[in-house]
C-alpha positions as CSV (number, residue, x, y, z in Angstrom):
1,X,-29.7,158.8,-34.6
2,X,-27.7,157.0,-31.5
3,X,-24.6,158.8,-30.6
4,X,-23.1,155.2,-31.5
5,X,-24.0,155.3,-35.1
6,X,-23.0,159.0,-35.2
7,X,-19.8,158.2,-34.1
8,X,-19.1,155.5,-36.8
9,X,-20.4,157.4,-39.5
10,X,-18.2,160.2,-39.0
11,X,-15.1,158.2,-38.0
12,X,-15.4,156.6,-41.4
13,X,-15.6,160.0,-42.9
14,X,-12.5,161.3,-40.8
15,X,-10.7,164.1,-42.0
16,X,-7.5,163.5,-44.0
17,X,-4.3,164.5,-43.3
18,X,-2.9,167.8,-44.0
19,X,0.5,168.7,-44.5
20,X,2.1,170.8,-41.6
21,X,3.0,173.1,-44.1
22,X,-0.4,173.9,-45.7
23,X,-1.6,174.4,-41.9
24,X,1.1,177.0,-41.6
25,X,0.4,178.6,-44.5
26,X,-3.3,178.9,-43.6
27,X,-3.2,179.8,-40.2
28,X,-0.5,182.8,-40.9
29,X,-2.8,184.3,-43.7
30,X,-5.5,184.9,-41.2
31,X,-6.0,189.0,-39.7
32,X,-5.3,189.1,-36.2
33,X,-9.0,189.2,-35.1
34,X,-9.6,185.9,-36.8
35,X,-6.7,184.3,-35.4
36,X,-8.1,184.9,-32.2
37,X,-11.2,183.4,-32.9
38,X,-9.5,180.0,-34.3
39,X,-9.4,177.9,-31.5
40,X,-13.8,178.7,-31.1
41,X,-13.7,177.8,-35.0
42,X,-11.9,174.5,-34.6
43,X,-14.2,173.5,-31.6
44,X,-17.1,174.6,-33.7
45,X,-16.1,172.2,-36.8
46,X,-15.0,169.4,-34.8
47,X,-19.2,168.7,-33.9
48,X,-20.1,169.4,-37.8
49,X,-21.6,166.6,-39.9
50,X,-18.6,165.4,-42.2
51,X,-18.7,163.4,-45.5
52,X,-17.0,161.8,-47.9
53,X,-17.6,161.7,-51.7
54,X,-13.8,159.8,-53.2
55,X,-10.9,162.1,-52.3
56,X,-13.0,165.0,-51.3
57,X,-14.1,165.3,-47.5
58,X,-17.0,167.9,-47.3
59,X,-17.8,169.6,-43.5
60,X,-20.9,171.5,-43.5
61,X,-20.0,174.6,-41.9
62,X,-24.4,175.6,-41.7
63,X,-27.1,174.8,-44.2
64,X,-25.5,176.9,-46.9
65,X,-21.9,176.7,-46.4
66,X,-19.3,173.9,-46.6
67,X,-15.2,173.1,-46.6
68,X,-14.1,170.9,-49.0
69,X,-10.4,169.1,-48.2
70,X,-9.2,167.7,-51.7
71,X,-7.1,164.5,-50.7
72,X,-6.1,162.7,-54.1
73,X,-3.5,161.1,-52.9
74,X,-4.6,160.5,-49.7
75,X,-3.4,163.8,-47.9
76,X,-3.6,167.4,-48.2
77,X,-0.6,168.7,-49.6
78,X,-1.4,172.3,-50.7
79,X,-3.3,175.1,-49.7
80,X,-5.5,175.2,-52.6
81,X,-7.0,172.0,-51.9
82,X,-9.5,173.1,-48.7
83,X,-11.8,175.5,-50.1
84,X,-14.3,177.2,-48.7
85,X,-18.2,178.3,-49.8
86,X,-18.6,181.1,-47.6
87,X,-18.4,185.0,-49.1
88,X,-15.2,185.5,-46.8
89,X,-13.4,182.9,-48.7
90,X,-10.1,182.1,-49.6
91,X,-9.5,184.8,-46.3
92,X,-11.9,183.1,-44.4
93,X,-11.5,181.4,-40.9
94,X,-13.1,177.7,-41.9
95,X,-10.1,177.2,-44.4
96,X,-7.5,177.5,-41.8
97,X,-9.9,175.3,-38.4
98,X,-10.3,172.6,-40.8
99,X,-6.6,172.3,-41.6
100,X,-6.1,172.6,-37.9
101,X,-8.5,169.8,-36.9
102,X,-7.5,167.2,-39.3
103,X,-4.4,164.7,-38.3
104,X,-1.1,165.8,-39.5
105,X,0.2,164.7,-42.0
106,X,3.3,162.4,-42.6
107,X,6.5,163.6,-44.7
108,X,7.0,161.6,-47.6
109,X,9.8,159.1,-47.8
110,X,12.6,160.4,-50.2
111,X,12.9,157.2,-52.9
112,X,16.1,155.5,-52.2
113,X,17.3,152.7,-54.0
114,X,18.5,149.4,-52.3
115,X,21.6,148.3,-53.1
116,X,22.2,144.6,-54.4
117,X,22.4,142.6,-51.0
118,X,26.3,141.6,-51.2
119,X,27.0,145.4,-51.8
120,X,28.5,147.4,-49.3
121,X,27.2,150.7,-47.5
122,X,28.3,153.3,-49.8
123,X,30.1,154.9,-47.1
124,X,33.3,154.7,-45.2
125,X,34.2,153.2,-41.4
126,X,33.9,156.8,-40.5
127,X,30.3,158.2,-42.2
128,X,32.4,159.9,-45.5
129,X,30.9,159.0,-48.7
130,X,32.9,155.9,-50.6
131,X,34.8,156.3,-53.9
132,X,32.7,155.4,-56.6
133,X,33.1,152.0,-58.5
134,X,36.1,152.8,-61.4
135,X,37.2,156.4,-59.6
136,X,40.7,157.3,-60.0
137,X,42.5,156.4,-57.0
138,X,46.2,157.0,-55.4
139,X,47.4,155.6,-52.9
140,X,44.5,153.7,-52.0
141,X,42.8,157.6,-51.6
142,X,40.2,158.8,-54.0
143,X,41.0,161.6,-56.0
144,X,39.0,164.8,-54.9
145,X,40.4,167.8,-56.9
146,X,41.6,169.2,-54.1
147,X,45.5,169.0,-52.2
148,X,45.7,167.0,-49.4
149,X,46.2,167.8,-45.9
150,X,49.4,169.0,-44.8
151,X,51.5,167.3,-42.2
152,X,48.9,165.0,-41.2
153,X,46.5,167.4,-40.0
154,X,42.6,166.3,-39.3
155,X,39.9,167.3,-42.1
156,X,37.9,169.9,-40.1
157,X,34.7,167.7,-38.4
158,X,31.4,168.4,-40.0
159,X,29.2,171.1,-39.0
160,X,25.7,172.4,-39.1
161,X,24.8,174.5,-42.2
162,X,23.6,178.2,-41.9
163,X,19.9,176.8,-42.8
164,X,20.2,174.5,-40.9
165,X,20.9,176.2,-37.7
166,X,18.2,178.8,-38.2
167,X,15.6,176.1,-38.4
168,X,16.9,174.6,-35.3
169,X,16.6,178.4,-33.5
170,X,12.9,177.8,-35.6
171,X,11.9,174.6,-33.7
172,X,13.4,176.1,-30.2
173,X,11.6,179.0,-30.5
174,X,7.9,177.5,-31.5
175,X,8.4,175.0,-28.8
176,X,10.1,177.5,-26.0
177,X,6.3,179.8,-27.0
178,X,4.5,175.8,-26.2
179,X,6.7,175.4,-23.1
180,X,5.6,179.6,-21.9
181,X,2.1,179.3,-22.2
182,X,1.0,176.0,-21.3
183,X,-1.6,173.3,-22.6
184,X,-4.2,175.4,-22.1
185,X,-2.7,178.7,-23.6
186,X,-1.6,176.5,-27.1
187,X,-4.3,176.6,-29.2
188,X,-4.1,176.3,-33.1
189,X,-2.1,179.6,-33.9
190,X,0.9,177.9,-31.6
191,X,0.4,175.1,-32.9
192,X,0.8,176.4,-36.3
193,X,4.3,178.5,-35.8
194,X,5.5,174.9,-34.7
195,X,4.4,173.4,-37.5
196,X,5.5,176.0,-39.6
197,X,9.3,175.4,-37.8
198,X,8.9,171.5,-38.2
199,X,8.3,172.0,-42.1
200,X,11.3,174.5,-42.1
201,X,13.5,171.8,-40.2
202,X,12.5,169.3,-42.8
203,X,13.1,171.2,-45.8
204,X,17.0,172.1,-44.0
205,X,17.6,168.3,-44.0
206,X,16.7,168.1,-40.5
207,X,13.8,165.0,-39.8
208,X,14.6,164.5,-36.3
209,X,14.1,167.9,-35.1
210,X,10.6,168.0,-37.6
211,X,9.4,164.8,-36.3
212,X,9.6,166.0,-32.5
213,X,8.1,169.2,-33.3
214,X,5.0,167.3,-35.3
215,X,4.9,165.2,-31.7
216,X,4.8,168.3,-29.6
217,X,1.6,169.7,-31.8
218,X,0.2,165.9,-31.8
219,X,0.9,165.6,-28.1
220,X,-1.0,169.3,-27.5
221,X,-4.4,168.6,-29.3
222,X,-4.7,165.0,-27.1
223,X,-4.6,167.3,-24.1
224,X,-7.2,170.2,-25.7
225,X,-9.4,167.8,-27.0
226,X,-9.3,165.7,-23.6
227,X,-8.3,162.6,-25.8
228,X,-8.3,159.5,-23.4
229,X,-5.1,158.5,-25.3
230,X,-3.5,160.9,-24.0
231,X,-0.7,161.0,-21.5
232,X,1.6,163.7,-19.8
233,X,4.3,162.0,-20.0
234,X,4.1,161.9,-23.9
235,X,4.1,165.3,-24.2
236,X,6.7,165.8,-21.5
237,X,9.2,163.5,-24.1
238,X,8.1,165.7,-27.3
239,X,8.8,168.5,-25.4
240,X,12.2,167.3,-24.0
241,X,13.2,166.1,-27.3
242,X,12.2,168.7,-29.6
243,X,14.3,171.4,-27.2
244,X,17.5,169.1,-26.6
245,X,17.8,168.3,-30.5
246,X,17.1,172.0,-31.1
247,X,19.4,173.4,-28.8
248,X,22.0,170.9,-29.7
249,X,22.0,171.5,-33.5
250,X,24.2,174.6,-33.9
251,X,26.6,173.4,-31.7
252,X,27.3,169.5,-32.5
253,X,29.6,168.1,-34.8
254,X,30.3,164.4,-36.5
255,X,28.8,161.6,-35.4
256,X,26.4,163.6,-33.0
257,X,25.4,165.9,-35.6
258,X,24.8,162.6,-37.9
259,X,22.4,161.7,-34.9
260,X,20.7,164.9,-34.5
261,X,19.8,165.5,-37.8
262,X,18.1,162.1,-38.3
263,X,17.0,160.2,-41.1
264,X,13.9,160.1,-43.8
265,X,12.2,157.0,-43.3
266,X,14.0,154.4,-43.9
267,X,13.7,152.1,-47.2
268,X,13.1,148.4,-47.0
269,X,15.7,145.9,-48.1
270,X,15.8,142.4,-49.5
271,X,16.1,139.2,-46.8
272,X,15.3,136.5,-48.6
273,X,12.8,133.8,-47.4
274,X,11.6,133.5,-43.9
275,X,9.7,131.6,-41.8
276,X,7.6,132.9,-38.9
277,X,5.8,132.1,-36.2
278,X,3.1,134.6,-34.3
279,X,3.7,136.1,-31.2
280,X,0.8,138.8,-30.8
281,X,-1.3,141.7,-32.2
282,X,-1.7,144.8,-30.8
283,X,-4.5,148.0,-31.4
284,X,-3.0,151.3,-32.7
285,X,-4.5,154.2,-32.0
286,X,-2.9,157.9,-32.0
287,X,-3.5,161.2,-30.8
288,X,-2.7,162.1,-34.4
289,X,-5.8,160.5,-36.1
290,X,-4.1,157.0,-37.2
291,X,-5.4,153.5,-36.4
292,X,-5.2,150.4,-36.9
293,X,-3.0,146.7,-35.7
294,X,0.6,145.8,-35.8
295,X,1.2,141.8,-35.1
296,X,4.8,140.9,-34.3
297,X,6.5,137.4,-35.3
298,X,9.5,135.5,-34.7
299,X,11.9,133.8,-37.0
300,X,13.6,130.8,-35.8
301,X,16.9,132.6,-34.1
302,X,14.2,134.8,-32.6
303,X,14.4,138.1,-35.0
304,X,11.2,140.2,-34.6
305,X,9.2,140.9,-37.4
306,X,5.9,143.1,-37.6
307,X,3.4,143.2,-39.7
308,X,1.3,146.8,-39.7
309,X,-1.8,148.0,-41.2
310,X,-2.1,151.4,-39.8
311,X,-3.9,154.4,-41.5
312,X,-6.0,157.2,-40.9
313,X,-9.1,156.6,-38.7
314,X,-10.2,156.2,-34.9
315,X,-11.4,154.1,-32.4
316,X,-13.4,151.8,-34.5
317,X,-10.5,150.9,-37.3
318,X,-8.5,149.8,-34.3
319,X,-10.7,147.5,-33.1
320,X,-11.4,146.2,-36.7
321,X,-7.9,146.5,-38.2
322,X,-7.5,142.8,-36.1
323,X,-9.7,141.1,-38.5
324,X,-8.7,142.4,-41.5
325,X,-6.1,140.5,-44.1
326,X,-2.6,140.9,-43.4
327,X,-0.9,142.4,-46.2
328,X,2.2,140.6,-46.7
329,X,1.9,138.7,-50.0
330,X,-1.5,137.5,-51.2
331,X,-2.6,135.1,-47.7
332,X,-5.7,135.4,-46.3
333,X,-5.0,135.3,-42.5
334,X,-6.2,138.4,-40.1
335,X,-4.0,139.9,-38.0
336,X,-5.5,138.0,-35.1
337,X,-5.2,134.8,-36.8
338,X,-1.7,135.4,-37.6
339,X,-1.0,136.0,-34.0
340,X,-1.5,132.5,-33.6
341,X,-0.4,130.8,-36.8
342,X,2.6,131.1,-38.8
343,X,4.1,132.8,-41.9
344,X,6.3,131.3,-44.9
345,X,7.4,134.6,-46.8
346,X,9.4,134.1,-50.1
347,X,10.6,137.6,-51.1
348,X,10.7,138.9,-48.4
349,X,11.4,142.9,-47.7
350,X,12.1,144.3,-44.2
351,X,12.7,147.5,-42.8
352,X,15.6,148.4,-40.5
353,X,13.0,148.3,-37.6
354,X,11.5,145.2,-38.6
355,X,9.0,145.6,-40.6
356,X,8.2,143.3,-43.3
357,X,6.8,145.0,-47.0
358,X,3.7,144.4,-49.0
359,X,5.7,144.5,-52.4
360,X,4.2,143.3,-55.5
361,X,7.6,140.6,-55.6
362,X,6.3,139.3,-52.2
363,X,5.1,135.9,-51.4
364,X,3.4,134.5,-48.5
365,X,1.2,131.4,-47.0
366,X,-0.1,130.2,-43.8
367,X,2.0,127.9,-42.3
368,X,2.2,126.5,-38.7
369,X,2.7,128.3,-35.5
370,X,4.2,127.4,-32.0
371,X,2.9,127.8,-28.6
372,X,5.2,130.2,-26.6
373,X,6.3,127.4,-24.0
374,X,7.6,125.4,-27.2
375,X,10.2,125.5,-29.8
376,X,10.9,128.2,-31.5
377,X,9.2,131.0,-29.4
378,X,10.0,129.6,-26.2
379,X,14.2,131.0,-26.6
380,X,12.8,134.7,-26.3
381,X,11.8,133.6,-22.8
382,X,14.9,132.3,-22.0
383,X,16.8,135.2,-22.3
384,X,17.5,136.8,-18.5
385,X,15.6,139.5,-17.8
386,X,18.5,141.8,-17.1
387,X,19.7,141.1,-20.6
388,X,16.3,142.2,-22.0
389,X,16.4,145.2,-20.1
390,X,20.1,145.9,-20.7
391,X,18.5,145.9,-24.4
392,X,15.3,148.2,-23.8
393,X,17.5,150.6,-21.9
394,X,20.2,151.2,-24.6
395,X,18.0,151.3,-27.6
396,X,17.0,148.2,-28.9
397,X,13.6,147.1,-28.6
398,X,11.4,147.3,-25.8
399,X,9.6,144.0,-25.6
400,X,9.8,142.4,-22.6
401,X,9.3,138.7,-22.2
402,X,8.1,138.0,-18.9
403,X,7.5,135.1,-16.5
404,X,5.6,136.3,-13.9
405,X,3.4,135.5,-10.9
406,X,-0.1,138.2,-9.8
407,X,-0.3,139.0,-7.0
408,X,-3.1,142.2,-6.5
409,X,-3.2,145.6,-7.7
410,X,-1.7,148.8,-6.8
411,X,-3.7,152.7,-7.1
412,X,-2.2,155.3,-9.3
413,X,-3.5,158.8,-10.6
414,X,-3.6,157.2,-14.1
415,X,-5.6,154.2,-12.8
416,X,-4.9,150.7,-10.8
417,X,-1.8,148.7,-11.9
418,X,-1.8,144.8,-12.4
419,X,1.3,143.6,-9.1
420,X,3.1,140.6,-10.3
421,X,6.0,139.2,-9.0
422,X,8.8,138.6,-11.5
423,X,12.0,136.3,-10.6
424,X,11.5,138.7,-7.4
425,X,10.5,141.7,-8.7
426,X,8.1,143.7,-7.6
427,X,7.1,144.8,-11.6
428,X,3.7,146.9,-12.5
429,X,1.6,146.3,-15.0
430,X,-0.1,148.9,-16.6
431,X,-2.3,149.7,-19.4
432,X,-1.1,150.1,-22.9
433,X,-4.4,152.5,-23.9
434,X,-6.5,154.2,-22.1
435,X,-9.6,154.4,-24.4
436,X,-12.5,152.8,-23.3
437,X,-13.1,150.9,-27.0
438,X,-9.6,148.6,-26.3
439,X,-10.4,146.0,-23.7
440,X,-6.8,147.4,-22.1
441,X,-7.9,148.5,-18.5
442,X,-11.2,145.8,-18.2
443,X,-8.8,143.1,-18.9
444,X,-6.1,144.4,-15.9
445,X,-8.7,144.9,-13.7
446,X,-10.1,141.3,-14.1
447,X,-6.4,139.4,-14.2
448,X,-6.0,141.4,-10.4
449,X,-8.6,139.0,-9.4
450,X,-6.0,136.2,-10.6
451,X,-3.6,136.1,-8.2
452,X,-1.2,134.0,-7.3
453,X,-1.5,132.6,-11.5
454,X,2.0,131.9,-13.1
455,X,1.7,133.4,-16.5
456,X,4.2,134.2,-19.2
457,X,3.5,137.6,-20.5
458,X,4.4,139.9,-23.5
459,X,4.9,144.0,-22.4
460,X,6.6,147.0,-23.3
461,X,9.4,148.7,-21.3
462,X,8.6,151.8,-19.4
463,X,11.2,153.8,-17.8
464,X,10.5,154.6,-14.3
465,X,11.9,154.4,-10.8
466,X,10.5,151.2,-10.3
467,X,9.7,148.3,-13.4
468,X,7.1,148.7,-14.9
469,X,5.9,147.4,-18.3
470,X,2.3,148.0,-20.3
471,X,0.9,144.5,-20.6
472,X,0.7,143.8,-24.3
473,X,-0.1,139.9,-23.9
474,X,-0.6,137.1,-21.7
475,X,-1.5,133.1,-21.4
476,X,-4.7,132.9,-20.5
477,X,-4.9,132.2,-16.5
478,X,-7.4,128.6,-16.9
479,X,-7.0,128.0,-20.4
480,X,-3.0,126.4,-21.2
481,X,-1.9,127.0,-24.8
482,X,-4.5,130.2,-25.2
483,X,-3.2,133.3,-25.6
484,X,-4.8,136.6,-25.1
485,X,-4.0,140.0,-26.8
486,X,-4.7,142.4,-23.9
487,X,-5.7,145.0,-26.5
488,X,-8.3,143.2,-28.8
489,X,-9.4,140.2,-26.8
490,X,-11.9,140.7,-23.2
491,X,-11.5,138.5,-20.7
492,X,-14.7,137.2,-18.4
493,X,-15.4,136.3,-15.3
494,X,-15.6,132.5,-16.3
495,X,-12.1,132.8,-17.6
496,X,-10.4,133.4,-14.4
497,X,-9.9,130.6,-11.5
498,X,-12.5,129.4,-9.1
499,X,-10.3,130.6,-6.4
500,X,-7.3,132.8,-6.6
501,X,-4.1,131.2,-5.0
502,X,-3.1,133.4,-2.0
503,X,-0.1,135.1,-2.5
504,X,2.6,137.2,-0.6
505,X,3.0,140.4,-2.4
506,X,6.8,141.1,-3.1
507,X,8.2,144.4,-0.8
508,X,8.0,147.2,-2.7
509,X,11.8,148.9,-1.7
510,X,11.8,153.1,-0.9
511,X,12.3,155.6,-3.5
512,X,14.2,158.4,-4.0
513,X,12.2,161.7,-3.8
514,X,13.2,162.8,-7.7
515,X,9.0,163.1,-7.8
516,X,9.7,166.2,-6.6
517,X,11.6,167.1,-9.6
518,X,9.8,165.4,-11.6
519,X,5.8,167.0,-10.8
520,X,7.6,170.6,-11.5
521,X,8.9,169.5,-15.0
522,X,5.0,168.2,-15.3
523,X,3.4,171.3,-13.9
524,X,5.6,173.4,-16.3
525,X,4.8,171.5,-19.4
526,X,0.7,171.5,-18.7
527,X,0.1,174.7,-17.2
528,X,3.4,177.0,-18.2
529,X,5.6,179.0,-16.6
530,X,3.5,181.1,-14.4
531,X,2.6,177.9,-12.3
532,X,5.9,178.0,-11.3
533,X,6.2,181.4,-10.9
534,X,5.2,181.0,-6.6
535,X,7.8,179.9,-5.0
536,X,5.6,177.8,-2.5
537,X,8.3,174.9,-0.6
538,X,10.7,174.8,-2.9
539,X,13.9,175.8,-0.2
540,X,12.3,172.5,1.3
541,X,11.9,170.1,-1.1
542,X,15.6,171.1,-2.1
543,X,16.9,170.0,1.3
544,X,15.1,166.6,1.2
545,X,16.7,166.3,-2.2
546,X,19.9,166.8,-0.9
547,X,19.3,165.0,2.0
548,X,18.6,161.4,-0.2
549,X,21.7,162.7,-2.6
550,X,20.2,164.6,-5.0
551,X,21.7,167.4,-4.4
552,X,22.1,168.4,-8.2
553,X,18.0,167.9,-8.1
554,X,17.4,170.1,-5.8
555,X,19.8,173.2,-7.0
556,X,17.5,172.6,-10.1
557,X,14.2,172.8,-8.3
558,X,15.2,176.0,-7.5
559,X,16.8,177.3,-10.8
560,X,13.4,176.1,-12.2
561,X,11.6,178.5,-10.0
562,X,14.0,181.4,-10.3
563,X,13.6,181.6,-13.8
564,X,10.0,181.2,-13.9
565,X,9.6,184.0,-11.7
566,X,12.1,186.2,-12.9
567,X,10.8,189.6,-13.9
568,X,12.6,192.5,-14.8
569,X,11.7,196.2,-15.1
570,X,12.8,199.0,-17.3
571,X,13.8,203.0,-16.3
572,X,10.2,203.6,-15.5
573,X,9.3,200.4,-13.1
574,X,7.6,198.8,-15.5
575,X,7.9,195.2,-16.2
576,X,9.7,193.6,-18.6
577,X,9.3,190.3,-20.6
578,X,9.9,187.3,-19.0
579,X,13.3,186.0,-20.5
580,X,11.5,182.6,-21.6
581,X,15.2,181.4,-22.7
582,X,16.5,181.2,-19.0
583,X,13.5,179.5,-18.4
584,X,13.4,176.7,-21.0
585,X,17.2,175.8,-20.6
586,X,16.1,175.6,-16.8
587,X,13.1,173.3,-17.6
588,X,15.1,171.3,-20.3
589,X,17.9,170.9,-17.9
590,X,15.4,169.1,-15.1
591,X,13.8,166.9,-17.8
592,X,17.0,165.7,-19.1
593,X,18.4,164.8,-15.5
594,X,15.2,163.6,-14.3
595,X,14.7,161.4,-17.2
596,X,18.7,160.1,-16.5
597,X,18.0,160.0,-12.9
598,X,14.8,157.2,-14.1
599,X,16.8,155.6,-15.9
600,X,19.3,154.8,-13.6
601,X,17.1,154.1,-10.7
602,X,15.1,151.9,-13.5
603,X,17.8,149.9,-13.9
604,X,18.8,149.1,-10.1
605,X,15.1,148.1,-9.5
606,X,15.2,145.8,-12.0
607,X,18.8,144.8,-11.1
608,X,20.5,145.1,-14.5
């Protein structure tokens, strides 16, 4: 059998999801000599023969012996459902490496009703819940049971509950163990505690802090499995994120503890009829086992809309989720034909992010689409860049709409980035996804040869000391009024010019050292605090900080150091534990200020 066909047959037999919980739960029932052969056990199910029979995934352990992961509903969701055939079982190892190689599964949304569409938000101006419809009022006040407050004084702000705050010291302390020993040092039984901690946050009413924890364990198994998907930087920001909402938690109050806490997935609401026109589709495909295509529209006033199909799976759904049926109403158009054509949805249900539902009450049929130099698309180019990026850099969305000329290529460690000069800007191109099954990096390394072509171009915002955006879309560079998704369409040879326009490259201006920041916060989160326990040139690389301004930078290049390499000993000389909490508020502390210090240098680049 080809290594081809292998692949595909056990892609389409992946494992399901399993519940962070049930991993836990697994994981902590093992003896400490099996948890320290659960990493080995993972590796060793990962190569074994899977298959699917309905909801039941079967991995054959040897001849004799198999797991079993009962999915009815799609996921694992107890710990009864993997089984075991061997004589060790239910305290066997297999139970808890095949919980621990499967994709993580999502929380389920908590069922909230939408409210008629001329209803208000059942809240007040200021986040308290409204009177109900009919409650006694006085006063214009609603009537609590309780006396009110005494010469004018303020209703004490909201705070943190007791559970709460332990399952914030939870998700710190999982994630301050991650941030200790390094990629390489968490294996499965790490991986589980913060799992275990992101299940506890959840349960406290805390999403946010759960969902950055799940990235943080997502995040680590790209790096183990050597994942081409995966990036540093991604798990730098789980990192970062899960420790600042953590740390933040017990302390915050009012609107920033509305914020921290986060909210369940959000429920779609009614808008009506629409009428849409195709912008692009783009591949998904995550380090935690999901697939599939997401195509973004346009309404008239230029709204985005997306339609997704994204669920469990690998390499191959992605490429093939792009001819598949939308599923929005009963229309027959791919994703990839959608891209191109237009929508008329009657019915129509959207979540707060955009994305339109596949309700039973909604209606849809092809209808026309528009090229993006022409009415209606062409308005999202005509918004100034430093408005778009004024938008991507305080929250909104990150799509960039981009006139811009090639001019060559540039080398990075990641791989070579696509130059193109925008309205002056020297901007980099880069590649959404690395894996070699999306035409990504073929397709930017065949546009270099392009240069001096005037394209209009679709990419996503990435913050960085200089712009930079992953190239999502593009016109085609001999072909006007073709478009090309840089993620599920390859370019050729024959498709670019004869012969490339020559072109002046745009002068790529200094930057500011904050690298050198920035490679220890990196070094940290891959290889753990002992890298950083040398001291190697830091006294100099804080002076040349200082020297370009960064003088805050460098005092933390050496705080960083200090308490990596701090080591105390007890009566007797011996040493002590490292205190790992100095050490993560240190680390935390450079990641927050480097990432501020990116953004603000982002934003000069690009002029905003």
């Amino acid at each position: 059998m080809s290594q081809d066909l292998e692949s595909e047959q056990r892609e389409s037999a992946a494992l399901p999801p399993v519940a962070p919980a049930v991993t836990a739960e697994l994981v902590a029932a093992l003896s400490p000599r099996l948890r320290k052969r659960l990493d080995a056990g993972v590796a060793k199910l990962a190569e074994r023969p899977v298959v699917r029979d309905g909801d039941t995934v079967r991995i054959a352990v040897d001849d004799s012996t198999a797991v079993e992961l009962h999915a009815p509903g799609g996921a694992v969701t107890s710990a009864e459902a993997v089984r075991c055939g061997c004589l060790l079982a239910p305290d066997c190892l297999h139970r808890a490496a095949a919980a621990s190689a499967a994709p993580i599964a999502e929380p389920e949304a908590e069922p909230v009703a939408a409210p008629p569409a001329e209803a208000e938000p059942a809240t007040t101006p200021n986040g308290e819940p409204a009177a109900e419809p009919g409650a006694a009022v006085d006063s214009g006040a609603a009537q609590t049971g309780s006396e009110e407050p005494v010469d004018g004084t303020e209703p004490e702000a909201e705070r943190a509950t007791p559970e709460q705050c332990a399952a914030a010291r939870a998700v710190r302390g999982a994630t301050t163990a991650v941030l200790e020993a390094g990629t390489d040092g968490s294996g499965a039984v790490l991986q589980a505690e913060l799992l275990r901690a992101a299940h506890t946050a959840r349960l406290a009413g805390l999403p946010r802090a759960a969902a950055t924890a799940i990235s943080v364990v997502t995040a680590l198994r790209a790096a183990r499995s050597a994942d081409p998907a995966h990036r540093l930087a991604d798990l730098v920001t789980a990192l970062r994120d899960a420790l600042a909402a953590a740390h933040r938690i017990p302390h915050a109050v009012g609107p920033e503890l509305t914020e921290l806490r986060g909210t369940v997935r959000q429920p779609y609401r009614p808008d009506g009829s629409l009428r849409l026109y195709g912008l692009f589709s783009e591949p998904v495909l995550t380090a935690s086992g999901y697939a599939g295509a997401v195509t973004w529209t346009a309404d008239a006033e230029g709204r985005l809309y997306q339609v997704s199909d994204v669920a469990p799976g690998g390499a191959r759904r992605a490429v093939g989720a792009a001819d598949r049926a939308v599923r929005v109403g009963d229309t027959a158009l791919t994703h990839r034909e959608l891209s191109r054509a237009g929508l008329a949805v009657s019915g129509a249900t959207v979540s707060p992010t955009g994305r339109l539902g596949a309700g039973a009450g909604v209606r849809a049929v092809r209808a026309s689409g528009a090229d993006w130099r022409a009415e209606p698309l062409d308005r999202l180019w005509a918004v100034p860049v430093a408005d778009q990026l004024s938008r991507a850099l305080s929250g909104g969305h990150d799509l960039l709409f981009l006139d811009v000329t090639l001019t060559g290529t540039v080398r990075e460690a990641a791989g070579d980035s696509l130059l193109a000069d925008c309205g002056g800007v020297p901007l980099r191109l880069t590649a959404a996804h690395d894996h070699p099954a999306l035409p990504h990096r073929d397709n930017l390394r065949l546009l270099a040869a392009a240069r001096g072509s005037r394209l209009r171009v679709v990419a996503r915002f990435v913050p960085a000391p200089h712009p930079r955006a992953q190239l999502l879309a593009t016109e085609h560079p001999t072909i006007p009024g073709t478009r090309v998704d840089a993620g599920l369409d390859r370019l050729l040879r024959a498709d670019l010019p004869a012969s490339p326009a020559p072109v002046a490259a745009a002068p790529t201006p200094d930057e500011a050292p904050v690298h050198l920041l920035r490679r220890r916060v990196h070094q940290a989160a891959s290889g753990g605090r002992l890298v950083l326990s040398f001291p190697g040139n830091t006294a100099a690389d804080a002076r040349r900080l200082s020297r370009h301004g960064l003088a805050t930078a460098g005092d933390l290049v050496e705080e960083l150091h200090a308490a990596a390499a701090e080591r105390s000993r007890d009566v007797f000389g011996r040493l002590l534990p490292a205190d790992t909490d100095r050490f993560a508020r240190a680390w935390l502390a450079a990641a927050r200020y480097t990432d501020e210090v990116d953004r603000a240098l982002c934003a000069a680049a690009w002029g905003v």
